[in-house]
C-alpha positions in Angstrom: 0.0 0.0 0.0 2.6 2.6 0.8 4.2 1.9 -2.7 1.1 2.8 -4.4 1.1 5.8 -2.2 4.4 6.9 -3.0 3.7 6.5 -6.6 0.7 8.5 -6.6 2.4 11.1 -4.3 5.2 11.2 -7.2 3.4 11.8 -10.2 1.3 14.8 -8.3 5.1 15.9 -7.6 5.9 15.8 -11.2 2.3 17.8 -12.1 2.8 20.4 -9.6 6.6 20.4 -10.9 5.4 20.8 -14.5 2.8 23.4 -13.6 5.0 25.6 -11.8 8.5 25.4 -13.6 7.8 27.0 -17.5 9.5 24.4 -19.7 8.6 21.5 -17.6 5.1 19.8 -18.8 3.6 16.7 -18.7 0.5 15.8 -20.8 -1.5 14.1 -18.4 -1.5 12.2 -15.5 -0.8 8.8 -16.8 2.2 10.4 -18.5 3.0 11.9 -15.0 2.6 7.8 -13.7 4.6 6.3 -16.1 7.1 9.6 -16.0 7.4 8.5 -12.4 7.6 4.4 -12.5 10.9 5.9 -15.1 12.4 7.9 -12.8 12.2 5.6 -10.2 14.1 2.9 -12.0 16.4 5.4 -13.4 17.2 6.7 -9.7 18.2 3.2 -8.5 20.2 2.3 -11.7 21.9 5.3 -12.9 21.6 8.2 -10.0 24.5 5.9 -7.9 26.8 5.8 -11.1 26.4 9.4 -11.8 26.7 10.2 -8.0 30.0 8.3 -7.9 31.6 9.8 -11.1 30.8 13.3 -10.2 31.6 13.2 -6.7 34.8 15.3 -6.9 32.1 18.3 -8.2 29.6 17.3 -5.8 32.3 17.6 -2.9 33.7 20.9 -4.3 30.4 22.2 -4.2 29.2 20.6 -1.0 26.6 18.4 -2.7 24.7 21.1 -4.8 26.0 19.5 -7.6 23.5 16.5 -6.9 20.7 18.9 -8.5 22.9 19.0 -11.7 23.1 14.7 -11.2 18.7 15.0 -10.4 18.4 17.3 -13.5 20.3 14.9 -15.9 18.6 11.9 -15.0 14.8 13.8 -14.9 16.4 15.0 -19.2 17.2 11.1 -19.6 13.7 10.5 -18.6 11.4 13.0 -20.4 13.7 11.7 -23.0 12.0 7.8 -22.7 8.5 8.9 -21.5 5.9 10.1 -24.2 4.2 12.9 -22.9 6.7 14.1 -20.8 9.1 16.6 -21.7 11.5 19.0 -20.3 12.8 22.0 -22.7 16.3 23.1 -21.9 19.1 22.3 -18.9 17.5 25.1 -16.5 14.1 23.7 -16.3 15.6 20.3 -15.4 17.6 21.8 -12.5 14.5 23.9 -11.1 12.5 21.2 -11.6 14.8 18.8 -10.0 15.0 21.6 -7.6 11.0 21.6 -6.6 11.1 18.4 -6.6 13.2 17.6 -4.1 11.3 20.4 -1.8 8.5 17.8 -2.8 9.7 14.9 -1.8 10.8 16.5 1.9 7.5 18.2 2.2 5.9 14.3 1.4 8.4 12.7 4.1 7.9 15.3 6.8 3.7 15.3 6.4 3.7 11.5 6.5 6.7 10.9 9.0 6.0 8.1 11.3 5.7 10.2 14.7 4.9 6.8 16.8 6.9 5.8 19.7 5.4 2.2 19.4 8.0 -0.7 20.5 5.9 -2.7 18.5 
């Protein structure tokens, strides 16, 4: 259940990304799903090789290169998703930008405040 949550969550991200970051758009919301399901694979198969070859820039720069890293893989997968499309390098970075503001607004609204031993 909480995957189909986090999907759900994800492609709303990537709406609200696209409708506030001008050169960012996504058709509809199944292109936003699918968008998402993409990045989602692409995160755990090329984000770690991209971290690790750029981590000289990302250590230079005290990891705000990572957005540069988030912004190449979001172009990669606009690239593979029909419907989903991001026009030029600064759009990516914004939009990789938002939605990582996003994705800490999600985890801090849903954090697990229990104390339960169980």
């Amino acid at each position: 259940m909480k995957l189909f949550v986090h999907w759900i969550l994800s492609a709303i991200g990537i709406l609200l990304t696209a409708y506030f970051i001008p050169g960012f758009t996504v058709e509809s919301f199944a292109a936003a799903l699918v968008a998402s399901v993409i990045l989602g694979i692409l995160n755990i198969l090329v984000w770690p090789v991209l971290m690790i070859v750029t981590l000289p820039f990302t250590i230079v720069t005290f990891g705000l290169f990572l957005f540069v890293v988030n912004a190449v893989v979001l172009k990669f997968g606009a690239a593979l998703v029909p419907g989903f499309s991001i026009e030029g390098f600064l759009p990516a970075v914004l939009g990789a930008v938002f939605l990582t503001a996003i994705g800490w607004l999600v985890k801090l609204l849903f954090k697990d405040n229990s104390k339960s031993p169980v």
